[in-house]
Backbone as CSV, one residue per row, in Angstrom:
resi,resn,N_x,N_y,N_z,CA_x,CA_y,CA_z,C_x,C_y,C_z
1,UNK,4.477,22.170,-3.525,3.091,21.760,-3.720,2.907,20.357,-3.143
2,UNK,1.682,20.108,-2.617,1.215,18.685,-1.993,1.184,17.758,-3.061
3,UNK,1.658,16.449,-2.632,1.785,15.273,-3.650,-0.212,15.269,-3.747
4,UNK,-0.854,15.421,-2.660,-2.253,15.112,-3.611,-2.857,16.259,-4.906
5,UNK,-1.931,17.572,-4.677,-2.473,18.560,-5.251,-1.205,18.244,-6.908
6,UNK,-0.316,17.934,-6.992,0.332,17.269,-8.338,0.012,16.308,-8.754
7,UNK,-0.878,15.319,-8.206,-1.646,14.217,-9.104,-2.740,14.409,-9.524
8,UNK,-3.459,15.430,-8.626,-5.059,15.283,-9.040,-4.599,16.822,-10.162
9,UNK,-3.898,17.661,-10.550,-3.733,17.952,-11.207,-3.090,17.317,-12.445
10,UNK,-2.505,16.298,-12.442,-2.545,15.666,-13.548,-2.983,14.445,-14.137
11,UNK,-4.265,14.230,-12.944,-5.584,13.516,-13.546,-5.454,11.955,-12.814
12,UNK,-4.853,11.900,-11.825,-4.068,10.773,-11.496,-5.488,10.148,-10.379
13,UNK,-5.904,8.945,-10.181,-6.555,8.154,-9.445,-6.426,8.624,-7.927
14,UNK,-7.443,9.209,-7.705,-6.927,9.677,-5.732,-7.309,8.449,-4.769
15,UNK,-8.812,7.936,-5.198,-8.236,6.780,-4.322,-6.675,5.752,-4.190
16,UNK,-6.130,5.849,-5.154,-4.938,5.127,-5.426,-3.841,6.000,-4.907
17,UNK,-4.229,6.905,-4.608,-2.632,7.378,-3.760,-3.038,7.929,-2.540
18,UNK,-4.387,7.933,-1.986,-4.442,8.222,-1.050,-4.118,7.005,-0.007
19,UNK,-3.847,5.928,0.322,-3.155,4.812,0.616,-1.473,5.498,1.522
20,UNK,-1.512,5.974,0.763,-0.317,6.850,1.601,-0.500,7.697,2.296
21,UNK,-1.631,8.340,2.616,-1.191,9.625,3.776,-2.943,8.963,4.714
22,UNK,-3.057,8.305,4.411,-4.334,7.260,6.061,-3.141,7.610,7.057
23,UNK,-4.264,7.527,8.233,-3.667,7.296,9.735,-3.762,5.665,10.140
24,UNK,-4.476,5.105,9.482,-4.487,3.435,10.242,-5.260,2.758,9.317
25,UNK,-6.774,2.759,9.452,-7.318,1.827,8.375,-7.589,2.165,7.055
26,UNK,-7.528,0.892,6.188,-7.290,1.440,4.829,-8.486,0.529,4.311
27,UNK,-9.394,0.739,3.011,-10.079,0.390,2.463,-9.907,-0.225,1.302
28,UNK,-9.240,-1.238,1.105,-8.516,-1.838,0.089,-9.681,-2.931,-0.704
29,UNK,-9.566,-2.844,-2.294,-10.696,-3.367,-3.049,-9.759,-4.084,-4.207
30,UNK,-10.426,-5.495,-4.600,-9.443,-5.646,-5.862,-10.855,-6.986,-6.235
31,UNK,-11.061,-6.776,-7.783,-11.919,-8.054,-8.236,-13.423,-7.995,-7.416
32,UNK,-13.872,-7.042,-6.948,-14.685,-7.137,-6.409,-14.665,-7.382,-4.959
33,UNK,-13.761,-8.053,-4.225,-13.750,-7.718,-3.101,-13.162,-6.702,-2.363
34,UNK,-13.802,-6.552,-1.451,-12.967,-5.363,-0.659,-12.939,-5.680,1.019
35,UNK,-12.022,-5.339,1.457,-11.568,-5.249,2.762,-11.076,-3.908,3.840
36,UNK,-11.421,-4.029,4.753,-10.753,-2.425,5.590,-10.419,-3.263,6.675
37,UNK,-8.577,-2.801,6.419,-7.816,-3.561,7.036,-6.972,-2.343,7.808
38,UNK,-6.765,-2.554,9.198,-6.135,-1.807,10.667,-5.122,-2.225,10.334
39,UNK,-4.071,-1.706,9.828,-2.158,-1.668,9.016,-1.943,-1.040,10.642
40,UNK,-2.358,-0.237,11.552,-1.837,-0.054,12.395,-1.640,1.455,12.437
41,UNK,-0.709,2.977,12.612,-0.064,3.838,13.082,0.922,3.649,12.246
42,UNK,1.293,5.133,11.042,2.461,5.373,10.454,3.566,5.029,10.767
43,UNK,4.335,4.341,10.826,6.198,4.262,11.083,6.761,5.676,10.379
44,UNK,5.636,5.845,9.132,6.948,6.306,8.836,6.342,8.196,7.937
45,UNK,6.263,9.223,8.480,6.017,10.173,8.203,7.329,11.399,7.608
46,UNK,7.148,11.422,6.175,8.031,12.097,5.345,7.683,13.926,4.922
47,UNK,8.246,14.858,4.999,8.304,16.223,4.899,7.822,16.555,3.538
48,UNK,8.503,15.619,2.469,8.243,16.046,1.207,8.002,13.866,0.419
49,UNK,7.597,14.368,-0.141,6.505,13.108,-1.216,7.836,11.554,-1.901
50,UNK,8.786,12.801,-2.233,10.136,11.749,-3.052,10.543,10.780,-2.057
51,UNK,10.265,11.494,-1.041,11.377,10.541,0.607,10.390,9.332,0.519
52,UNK,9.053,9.506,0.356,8.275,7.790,0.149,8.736,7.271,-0.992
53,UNK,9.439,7.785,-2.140,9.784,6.908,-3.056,11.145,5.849,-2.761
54,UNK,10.272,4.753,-3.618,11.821,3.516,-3.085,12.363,3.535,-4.237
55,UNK,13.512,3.590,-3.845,15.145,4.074,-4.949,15.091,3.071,-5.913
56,UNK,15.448,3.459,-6.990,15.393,2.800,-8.132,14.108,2.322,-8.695
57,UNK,13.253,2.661,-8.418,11.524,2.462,-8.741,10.410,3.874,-9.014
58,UNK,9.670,3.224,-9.502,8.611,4.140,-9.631,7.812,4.724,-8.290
59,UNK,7.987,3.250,-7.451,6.786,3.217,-6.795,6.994,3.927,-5.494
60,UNK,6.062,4.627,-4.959,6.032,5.226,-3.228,5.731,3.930,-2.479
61,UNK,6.050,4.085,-1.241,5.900,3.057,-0.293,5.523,3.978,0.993
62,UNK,5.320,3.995,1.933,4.901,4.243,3.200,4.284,3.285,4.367
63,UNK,5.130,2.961,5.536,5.268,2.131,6.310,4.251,2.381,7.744
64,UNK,3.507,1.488,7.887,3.244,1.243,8.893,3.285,0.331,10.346
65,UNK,2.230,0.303,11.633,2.935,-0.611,12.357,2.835,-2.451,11.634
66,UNK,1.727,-2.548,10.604,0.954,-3.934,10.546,1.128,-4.226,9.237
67,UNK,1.923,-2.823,8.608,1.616,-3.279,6.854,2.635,-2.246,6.287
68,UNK,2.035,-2.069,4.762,2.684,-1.052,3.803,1.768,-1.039,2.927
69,UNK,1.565,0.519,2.277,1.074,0.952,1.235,1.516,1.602,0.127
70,UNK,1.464,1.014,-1.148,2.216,1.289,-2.272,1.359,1.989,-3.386
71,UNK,2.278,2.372,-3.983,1.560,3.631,-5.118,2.290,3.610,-6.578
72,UNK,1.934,3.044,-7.435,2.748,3.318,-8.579,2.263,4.564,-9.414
73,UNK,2.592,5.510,-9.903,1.701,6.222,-10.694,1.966,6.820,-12.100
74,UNK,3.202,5.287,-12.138,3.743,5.758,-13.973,3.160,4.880,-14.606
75,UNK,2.950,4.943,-15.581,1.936,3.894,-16.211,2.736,2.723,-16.786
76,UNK,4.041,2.119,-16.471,4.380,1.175,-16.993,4.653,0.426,-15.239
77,UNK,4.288,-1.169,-15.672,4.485,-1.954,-14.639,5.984,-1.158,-13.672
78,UNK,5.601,-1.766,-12.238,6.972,-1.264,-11.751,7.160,-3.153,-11.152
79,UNK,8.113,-3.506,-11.258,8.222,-4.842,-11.301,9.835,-5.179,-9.785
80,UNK,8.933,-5.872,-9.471,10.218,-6.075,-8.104,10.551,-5.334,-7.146
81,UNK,9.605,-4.402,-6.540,10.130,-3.607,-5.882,10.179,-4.275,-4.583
82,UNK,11.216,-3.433,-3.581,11.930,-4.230,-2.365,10.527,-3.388,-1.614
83,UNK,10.549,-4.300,-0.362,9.644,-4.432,0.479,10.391,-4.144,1.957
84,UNK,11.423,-4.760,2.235,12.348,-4.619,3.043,11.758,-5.422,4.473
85,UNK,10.853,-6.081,4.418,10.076,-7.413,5.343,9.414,-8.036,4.465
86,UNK,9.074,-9.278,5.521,8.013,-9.971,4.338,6.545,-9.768,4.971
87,UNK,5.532,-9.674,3.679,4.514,-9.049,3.849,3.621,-9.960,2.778
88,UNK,2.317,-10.071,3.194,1.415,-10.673,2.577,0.421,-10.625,1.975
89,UNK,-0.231,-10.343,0.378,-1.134,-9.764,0.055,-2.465,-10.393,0.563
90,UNK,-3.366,-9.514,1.206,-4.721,-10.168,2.114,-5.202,-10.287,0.936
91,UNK,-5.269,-10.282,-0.890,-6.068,-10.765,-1.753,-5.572,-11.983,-2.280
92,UNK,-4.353,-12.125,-1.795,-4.098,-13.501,-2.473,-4.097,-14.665,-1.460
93,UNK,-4.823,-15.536,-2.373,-5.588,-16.995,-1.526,-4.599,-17.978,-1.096
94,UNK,-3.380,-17.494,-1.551,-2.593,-18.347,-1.579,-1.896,-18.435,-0.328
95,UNK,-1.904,-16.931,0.387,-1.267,-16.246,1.677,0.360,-16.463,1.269
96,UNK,0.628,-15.883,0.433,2.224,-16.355,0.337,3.291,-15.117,0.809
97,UNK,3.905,-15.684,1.636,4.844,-14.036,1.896,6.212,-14.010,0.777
98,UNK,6.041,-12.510,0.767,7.105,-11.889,-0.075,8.197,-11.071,0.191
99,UNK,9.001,-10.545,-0.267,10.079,-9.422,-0.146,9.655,-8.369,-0.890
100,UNK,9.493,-8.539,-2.174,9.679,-7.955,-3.295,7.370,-7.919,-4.311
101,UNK,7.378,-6.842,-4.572,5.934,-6.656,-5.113,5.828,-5.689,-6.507
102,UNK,4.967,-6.775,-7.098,5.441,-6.305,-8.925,4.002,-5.596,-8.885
103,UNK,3.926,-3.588,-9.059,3.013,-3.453,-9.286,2.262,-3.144,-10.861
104,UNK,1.162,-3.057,-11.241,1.043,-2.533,-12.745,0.978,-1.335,-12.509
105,UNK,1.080,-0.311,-13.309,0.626,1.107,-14.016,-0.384,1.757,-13.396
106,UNK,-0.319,2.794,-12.855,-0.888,3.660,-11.996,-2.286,2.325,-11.184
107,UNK,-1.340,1.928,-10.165,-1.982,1.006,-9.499,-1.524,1.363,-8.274
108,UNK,-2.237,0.695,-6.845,-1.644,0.591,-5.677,-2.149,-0.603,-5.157
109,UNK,-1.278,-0.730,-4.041,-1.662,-1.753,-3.425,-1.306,-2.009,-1.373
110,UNK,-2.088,-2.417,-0.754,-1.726,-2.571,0.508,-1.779,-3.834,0.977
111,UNK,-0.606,-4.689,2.021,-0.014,-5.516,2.134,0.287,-5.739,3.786
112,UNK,0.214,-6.460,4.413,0.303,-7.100,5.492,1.389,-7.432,5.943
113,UNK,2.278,-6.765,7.290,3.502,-7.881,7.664,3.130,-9.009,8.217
114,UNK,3.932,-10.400,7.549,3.839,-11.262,7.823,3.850,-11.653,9.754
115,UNK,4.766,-10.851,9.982,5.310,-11.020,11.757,4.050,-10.805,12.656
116,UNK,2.780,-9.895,11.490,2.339,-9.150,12.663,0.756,-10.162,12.418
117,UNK,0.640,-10.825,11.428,-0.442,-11.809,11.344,-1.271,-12.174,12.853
118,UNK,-0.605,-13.014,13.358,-0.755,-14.055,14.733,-1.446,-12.640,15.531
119,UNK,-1.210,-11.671,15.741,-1.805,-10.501,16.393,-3.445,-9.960,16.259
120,UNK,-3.756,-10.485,15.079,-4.768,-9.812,14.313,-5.616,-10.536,15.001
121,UNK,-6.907,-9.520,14.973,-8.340,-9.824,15.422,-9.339,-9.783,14.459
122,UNK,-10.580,-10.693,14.596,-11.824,-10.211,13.586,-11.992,-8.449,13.219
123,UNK,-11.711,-7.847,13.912,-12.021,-6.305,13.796,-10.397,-5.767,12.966
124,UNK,-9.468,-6.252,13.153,-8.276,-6.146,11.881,-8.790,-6.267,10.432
125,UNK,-9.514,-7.450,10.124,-10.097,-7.670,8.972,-11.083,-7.355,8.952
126,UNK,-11.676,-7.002,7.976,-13.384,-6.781,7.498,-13.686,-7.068,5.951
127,UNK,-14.614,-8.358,5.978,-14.953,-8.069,4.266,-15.936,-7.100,4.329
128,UNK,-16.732,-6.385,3.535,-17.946,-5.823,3.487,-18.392,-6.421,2.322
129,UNK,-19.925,-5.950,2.553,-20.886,-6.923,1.385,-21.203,-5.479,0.674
């Protein structure tokens, strides 16, 4: 069975896991803002749903050329998960790069490689009003 057809059967947030199976831009919202951000072309396309899970975690991951998109969908924080580059949350003001990303409880989140910053154009980012 399809990972979207075992969550939405068990009531699970689809915008929040659909983050994983986009072809490029993603529509990412947190606090009221929102952004649709060009992560780029999959790196990384898996047969079955577990192969996006990162070992020892809750959380799915799925790689692209500009970013990564993460999925927690157990309801307890998943705390530290490896990133395996450093990557930058476009909501935090702080721009701080990381390794490692602590998510909460059926949450997701999408994240920026740091390397690929300097590349980006006005049309990479978008706030919308």
């Amino acid at each position: 069975m399809p990972f979207s057809a075992i969550h939405a059967r068990q009531g699970q947030n689809s915008s929040l896991k659909s983050c994983l199976f986009c072809d490029s831009h993603i529509t990412a919202a947190r606090d009221g803002d929102t952004h649709r951000l060009d992560i780029g072309k999959p790196n990384q396309t898996e047969a079955l749903i577990e192969f996006y899970r990162v070992p020892m975690h809750s959380t799915y991951a799925r790689r692209f050329e500009r970013g990564i998109s993460l999925y927690n969908p157990e309801a307890a924080t998943d705390v530290d998960v490896p990133l395996g580059a450093e990557y930058v949350d476009p909501f935090d003001k702080r721009c701080a790069a990381t390794r490692t990303y602590t998510l909460q409880g059926q949450s997701g989140a999408v994240l920026v490689r740091l390397d690929s910053l300097s590349s980006w154009t006005d049309s990479d980012v978008r706030g919308e009003i």
